[in-house]
C-alpha positions as CSV (number, residue, x, y, z in Angstrom):
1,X,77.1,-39.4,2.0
2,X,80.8,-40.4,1.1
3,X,82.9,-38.9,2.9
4,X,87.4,-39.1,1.6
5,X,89.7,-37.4,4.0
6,X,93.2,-37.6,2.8
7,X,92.9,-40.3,0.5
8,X,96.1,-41.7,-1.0
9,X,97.3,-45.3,-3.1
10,X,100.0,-45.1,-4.4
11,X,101.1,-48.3,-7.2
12,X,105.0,-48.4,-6.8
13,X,106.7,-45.3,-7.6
14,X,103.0,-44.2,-9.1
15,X,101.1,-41.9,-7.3
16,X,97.3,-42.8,-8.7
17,X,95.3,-41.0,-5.9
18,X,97.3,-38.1,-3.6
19,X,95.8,-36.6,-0.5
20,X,92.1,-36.2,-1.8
21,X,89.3,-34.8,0.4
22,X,86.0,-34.7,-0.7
23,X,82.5,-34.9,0.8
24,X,79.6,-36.0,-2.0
25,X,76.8,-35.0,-0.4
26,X,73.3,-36.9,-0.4
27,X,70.4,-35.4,-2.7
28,X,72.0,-34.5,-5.8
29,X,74.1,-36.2,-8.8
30,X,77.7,-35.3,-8.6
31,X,79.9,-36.2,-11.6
32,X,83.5,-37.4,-11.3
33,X,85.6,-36.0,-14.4
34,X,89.4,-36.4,-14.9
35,X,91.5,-37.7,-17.8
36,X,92.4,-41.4,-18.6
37,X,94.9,-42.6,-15.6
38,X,93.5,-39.2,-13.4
39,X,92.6,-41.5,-10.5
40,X,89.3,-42.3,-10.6
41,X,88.5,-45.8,-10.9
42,X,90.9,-46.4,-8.1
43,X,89.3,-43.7,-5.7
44,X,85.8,-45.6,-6.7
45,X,87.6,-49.3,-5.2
46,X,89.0,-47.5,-2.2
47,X,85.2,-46.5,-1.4
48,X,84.2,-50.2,-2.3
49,X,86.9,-51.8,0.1
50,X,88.4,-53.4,-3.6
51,X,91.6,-51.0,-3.0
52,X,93.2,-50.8,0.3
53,X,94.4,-46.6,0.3
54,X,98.0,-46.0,1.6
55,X,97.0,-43.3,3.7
56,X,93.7,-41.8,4.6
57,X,89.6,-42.8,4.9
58,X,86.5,-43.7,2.7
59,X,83.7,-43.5,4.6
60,X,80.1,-44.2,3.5
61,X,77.9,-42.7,5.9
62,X,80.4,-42.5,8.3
63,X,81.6,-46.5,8.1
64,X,84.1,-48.0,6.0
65,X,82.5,-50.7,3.3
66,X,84.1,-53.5,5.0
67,X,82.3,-52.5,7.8
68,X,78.9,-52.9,6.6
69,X,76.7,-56.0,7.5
70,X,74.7,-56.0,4.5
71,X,76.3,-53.9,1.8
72,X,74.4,-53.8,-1.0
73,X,71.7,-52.2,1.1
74,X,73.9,-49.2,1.8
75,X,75.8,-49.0,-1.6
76,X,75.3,-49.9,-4.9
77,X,77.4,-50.0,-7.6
78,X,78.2,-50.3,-11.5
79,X,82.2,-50.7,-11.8
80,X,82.4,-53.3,-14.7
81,X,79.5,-54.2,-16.5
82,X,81.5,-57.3,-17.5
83,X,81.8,-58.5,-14.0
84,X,78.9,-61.3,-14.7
85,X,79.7,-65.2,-15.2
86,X,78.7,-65.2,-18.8
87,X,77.1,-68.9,-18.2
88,X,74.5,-66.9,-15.6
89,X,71.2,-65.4,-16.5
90,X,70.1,-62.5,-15.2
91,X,67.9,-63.7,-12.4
92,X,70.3,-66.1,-11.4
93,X,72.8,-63.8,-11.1
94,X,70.7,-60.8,-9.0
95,X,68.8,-63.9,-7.2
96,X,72.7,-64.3,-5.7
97,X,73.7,-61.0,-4.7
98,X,70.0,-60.6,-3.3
99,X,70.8,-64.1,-1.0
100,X,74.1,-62.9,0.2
101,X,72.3,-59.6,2.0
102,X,69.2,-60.6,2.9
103,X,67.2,-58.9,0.2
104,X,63.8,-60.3,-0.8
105,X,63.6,-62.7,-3.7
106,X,60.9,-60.1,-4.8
107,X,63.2,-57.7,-5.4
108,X,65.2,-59.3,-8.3
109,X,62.0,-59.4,-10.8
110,X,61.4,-55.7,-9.5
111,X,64.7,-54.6,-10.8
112,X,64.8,-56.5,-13.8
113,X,61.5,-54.7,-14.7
114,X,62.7,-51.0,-13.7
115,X,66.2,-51.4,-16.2
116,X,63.8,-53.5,-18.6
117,X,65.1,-56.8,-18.7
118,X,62.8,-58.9,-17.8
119,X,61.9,-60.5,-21.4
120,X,65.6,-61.7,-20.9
121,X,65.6,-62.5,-17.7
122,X,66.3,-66.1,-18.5
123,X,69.0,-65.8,-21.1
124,X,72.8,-66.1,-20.0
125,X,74.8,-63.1,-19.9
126,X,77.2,-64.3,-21.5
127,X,75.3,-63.5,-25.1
128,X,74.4,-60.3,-23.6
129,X,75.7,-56.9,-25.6
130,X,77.2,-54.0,-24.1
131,X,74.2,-51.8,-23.5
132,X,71.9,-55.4,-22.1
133,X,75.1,-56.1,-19.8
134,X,75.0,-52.4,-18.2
135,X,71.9,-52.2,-17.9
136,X,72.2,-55.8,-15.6
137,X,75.0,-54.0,-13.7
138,X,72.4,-51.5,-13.3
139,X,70.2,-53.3,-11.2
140,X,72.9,-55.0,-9.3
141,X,73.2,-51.8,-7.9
142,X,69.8,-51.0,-7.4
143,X,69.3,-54.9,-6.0
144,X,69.5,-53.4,-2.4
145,X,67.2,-50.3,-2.4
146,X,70.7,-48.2,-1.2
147,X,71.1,-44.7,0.1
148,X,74.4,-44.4,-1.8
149,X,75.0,-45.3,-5.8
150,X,78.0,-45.1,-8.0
151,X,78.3,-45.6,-11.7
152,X,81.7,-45.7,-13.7
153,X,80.6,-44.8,-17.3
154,X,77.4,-46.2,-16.9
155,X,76.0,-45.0,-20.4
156,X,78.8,-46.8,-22.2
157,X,77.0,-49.4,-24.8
158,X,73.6,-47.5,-24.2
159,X,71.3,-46.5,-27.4
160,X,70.2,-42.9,-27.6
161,X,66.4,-43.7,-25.3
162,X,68.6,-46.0,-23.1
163,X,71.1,-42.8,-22.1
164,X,68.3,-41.0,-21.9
165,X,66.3,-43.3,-19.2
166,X,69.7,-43.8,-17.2
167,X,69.8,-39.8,-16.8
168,X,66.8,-39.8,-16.2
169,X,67.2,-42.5,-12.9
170,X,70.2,-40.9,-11.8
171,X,68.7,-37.6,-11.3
172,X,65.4,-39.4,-10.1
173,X,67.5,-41.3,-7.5
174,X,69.0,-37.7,-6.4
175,X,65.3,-36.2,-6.1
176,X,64.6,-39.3,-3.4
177,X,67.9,-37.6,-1.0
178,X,70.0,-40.6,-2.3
179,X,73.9,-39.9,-2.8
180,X,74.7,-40.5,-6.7
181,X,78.2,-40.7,-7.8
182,X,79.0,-40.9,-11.5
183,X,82.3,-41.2,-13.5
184,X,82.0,-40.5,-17.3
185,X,83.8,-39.2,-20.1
186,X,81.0,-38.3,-21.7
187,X,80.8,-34.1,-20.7
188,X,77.2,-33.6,-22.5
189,X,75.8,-36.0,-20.8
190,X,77.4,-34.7,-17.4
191,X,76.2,-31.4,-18.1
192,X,72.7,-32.5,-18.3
193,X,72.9,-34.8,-15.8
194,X,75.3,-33.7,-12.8
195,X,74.1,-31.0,-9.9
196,X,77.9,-31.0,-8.3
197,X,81.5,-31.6,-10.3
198,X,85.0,-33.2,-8.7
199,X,87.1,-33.0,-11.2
200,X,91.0,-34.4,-10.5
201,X,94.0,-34.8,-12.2
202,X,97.5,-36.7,-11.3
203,X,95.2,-38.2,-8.6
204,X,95.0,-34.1,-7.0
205,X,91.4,-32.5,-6.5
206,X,91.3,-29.7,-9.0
207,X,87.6,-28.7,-8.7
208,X,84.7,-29.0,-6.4
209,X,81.9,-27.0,-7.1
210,X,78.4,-26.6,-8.8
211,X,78.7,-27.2,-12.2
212,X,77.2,-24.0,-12.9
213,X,80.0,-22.7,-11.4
214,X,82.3,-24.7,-13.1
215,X,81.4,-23.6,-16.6
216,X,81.2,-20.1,-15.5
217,X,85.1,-20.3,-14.7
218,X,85.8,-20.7,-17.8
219,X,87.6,-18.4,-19.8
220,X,85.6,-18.9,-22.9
221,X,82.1,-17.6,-20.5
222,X,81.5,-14.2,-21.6
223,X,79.2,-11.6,-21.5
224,X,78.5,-9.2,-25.2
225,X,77.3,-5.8,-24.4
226,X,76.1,-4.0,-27.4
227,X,75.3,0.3,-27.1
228,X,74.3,2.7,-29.7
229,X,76.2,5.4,-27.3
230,X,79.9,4.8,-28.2
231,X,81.1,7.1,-25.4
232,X,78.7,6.1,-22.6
233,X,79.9,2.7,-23.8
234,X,83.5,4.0,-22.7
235,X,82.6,5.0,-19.4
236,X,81.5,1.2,-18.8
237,X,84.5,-0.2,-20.0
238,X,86.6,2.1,-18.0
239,X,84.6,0.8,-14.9
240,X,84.5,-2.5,-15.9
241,X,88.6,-2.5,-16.2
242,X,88.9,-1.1,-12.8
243,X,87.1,-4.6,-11.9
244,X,90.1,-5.8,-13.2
245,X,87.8,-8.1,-15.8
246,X,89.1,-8.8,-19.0
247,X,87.1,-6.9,-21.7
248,X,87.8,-7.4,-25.6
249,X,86.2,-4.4,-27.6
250,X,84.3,-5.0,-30.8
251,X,84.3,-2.1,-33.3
252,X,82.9,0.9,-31.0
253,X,79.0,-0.2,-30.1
254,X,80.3,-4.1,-28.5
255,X,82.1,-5.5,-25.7
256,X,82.9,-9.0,-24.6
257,X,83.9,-9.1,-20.9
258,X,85.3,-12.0,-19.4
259,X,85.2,-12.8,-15.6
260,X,81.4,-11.3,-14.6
261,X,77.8,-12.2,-15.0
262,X,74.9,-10.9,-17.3
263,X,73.2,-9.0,-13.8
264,X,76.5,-7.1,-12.8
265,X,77.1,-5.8,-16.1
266,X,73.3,-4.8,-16.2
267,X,73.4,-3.1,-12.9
268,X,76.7,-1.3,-14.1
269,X,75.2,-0.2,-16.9
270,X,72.1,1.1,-15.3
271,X,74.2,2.9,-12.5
272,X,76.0,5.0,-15.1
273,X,73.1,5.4,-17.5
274,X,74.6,3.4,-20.4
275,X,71.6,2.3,-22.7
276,X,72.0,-0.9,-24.2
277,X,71.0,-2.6,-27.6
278,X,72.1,-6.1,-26.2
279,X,72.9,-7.7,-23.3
280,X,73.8,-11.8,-23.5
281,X,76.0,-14.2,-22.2
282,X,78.2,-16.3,-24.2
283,X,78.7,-19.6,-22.7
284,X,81.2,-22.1,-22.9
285,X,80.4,-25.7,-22.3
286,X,81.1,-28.5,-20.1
287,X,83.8,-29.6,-21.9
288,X,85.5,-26.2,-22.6
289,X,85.6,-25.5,-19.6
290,X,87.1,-28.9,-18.5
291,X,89.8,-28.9,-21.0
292,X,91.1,-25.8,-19.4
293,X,91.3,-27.1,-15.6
294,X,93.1,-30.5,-16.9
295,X,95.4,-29.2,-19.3
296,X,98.0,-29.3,-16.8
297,X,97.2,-33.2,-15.8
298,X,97.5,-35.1,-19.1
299,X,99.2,-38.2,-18.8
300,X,98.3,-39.4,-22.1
301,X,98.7,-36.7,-24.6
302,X,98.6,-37.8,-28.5
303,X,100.7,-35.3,-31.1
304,X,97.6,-33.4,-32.9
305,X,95.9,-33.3,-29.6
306,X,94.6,-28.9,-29.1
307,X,93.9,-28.2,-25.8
308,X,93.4,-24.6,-24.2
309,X,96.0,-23.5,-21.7
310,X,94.7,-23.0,-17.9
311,X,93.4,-20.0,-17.0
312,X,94.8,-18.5,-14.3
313,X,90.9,-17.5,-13.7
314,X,89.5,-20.3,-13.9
315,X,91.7,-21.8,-11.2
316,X,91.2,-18.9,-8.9
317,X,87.3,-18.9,-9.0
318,X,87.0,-22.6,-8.7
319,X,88.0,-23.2,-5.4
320,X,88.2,-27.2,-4.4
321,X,86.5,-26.9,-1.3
């Protein structure tokens, strides 16, 4: 687990990380979203021990990083995938790290095989490409067999089957009750990836919930309710506004209600003997629903840039907790 109680660094008169608290809890893959300059490469150092915070902890399992005898058994972690001496090869590079923590020589050909580098294990990084050098990074942080992983856009540089394998170790890592911790900008892949969603902004926690949860926020989730009976149809929508949901009719057989769930609108329904032709929810996505929790906490805005305004809903149903 890493655990960030009142987490602060501040770079002059710039505030890059303010009073976040967060527990990221072992056994499932929690994505970190927030816009360029939102705060989260720093928060990912201040864990590592490569940021000092102003104010406030980062714990891993209870310890701070600098803390730890042999590190790389406890954490691992992708930050740069640049961050190799190009004039190294791959085994001589992990064959390091695996010397400085006492890890088995063993265990460098064992990574090298699970990222698939090992026909290239001999050739210097240095003429590596993007995807080869991430997927080295990748085993760095597998090197030590740790409880706790984190990734910074770890599918950058990847082709199509290689994104696909690294979701597919991520969540595999989870399913073993190890703590993953993944930064990306990329919300499709978050969406099929991530169990849990922090999402900040101006270095501020604005979400901390499932990511179900988290797309069901949005304003943009809806449910359509279709009836033949246009008058029993009224009856719903009259109980459905005293909900104080936001309901958008459709001609006089449809209504899209925002704010509630396929099941309560079917149990309403059946309470007031409304028969239905359709039933289905609209969902928004991943990153519809994110572009509504961050619109407030752009730094970098560009002129045609279109984003949604917050909904006041959204906000209230996502509690960061």
């Amino acid at each position: 687990m890493i655990t960030l109680t009142e987490l602060t660094k501040r770079f002059g008169a710039t505030t890059a990380v303010d009073n976040l608290s967060l527990n990221i809890a072992a056994g499932r893959v929690t994505g970190f979203l927030g816009p360029n300059g939102a705060g989260k490469s720093t928060t990912m150092r201040m864990i590592l021990g490569l940021d000092q915070p102003d104010a406030g902890t980062a714990l891993v399992d209870g310890r701070p990083y600098a803390t730890l005898r042999h590190p790389l058994r406890a954490v691992g972690a992708l930050l740069d995938a640049r961050a190799v001496h190009p004039g190294r090869t791959p085994r001589a590079h992990l064959l390091a790290m695996a010397r400085s923590n006492g890890i088995p020589t063993r265990r460098v050909d064992e990574v090298l095989a699970t990222v698939g580098l090992t026909e290239v294990a001999g050739k210097r990084a240095g003429a590596f490409s993007l995807g080869m050098g991430q997927r080295l990074g990748i085993a760095g942080a597998l090197l030590g067999d740790p409880g706790v992983l984190m990734f910074d856009e770890p599918v950058n540089g990847l082709d199509p089957d290689g994104v696909r394998w690294i979701r597919e170790l991520m969540r595999s890592l989870a399913a073993e009750g190890r703590t993953v911790f993944v930064s990306s900008h990329l919300m499709s892949e978050v969406q099929l990836t991530a169990d849990q969603l922090v999402v900040i902004g101006r270095g501020r926690l604005i979400a901390d919930a499932p990511i179900d949860e988290v797309i069901a926020g949005s304003s943009l989730t809806a449910v359509r309710v279709r009836s033949p009976e246009p008058g029993a149809l009224v009856r719903l929508r009259d109980r459905l506004a005293a909900r104080h949901l936001a309901i958008e009719p459709v001609g006089d057989d449809e209504l899209v209600v925002t704010g509630t769930t396929v099941a309560e609108v079917g149990d309403l329904a059946h309470e007031l003997g409304v028969r239905l032709h359709e039933l289905s929810a609209r969902e928004a996505s991943l990153e519809q629903a994110y572009l509504e929790l961050t619109s407030g906490s752009l730094e970098f805005v560009g002129t045609t840039a279109a984003h949604p305004a917050a909904h006041p809903a959204a906000q209230t149903r996502i509690e960061a907790r």
